[in-house]
C-alpha positions in Angstrom: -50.6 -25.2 -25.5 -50.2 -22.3 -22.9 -52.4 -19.1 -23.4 -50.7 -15.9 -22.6 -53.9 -13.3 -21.8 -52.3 -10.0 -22.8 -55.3 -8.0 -23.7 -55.6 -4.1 -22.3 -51.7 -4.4 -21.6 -49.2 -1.7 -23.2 -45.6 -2.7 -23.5 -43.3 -4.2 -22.7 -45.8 -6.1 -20.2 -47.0 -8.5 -23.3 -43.3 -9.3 -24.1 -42.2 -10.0 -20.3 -45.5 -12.4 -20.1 -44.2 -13.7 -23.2 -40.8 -14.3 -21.6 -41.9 -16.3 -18.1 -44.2 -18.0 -20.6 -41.3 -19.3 -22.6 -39.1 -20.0 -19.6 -41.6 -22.5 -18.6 -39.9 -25.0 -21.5 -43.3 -25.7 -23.4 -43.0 -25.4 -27.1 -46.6 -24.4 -27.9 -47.8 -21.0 -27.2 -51.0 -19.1 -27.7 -50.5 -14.8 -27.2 -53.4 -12.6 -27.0 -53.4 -8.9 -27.7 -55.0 -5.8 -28.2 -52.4 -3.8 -30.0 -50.5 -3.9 -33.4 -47.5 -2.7 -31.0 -47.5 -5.4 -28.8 -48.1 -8.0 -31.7 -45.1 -6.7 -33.5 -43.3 -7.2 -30.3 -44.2 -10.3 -29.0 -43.8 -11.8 -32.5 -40.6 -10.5 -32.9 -39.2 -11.8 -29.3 -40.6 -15.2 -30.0 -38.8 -15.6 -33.4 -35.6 -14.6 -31.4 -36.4 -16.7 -29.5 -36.3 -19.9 -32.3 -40.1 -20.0 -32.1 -42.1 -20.3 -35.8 -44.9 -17.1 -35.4 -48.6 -17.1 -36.6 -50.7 -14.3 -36.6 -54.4 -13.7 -37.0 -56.3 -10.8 -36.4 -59.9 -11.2 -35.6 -62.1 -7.6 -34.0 -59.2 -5.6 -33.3 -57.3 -8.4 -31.7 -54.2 -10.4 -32.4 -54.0 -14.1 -31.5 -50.1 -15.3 -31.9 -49.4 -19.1 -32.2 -45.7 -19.2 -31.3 -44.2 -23.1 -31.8 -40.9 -24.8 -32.0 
């Protein structure tokens, strides 16, 4: 599973991480970030993407499992 750090970024950098992330081809994806804005975001990208989104919060951050 790829991690995708995006922690202390404001958007859209999380979702254009996301992106090259996905462009790779792997269908396993781990997204971190620091901001409700960027988890709604990323979230909704990756299910428009076809990916199935998880979400758990945990101290103010946002840990997304995005698979196929």
């Amino acid at each position: 599973m790829k991690t995708v750090d995006a922690r202390g970024l404001s958007c859209p950098e999380p979702v254009v991480l996301t992106r090259k992330a996905i462009s790779s081809g792997d269908t396993a994806y781990q997204i971190i970030v620091d901001s409700p804005t960027a988890c709604e975001n990323v979230a909704r990208y990756a299910k428009d993407q076809g990916y199935r989104v998880e979400i758990e919060e945990k101290n103010g951050e946002f840990t997304l499992s995005a698979t196929k």
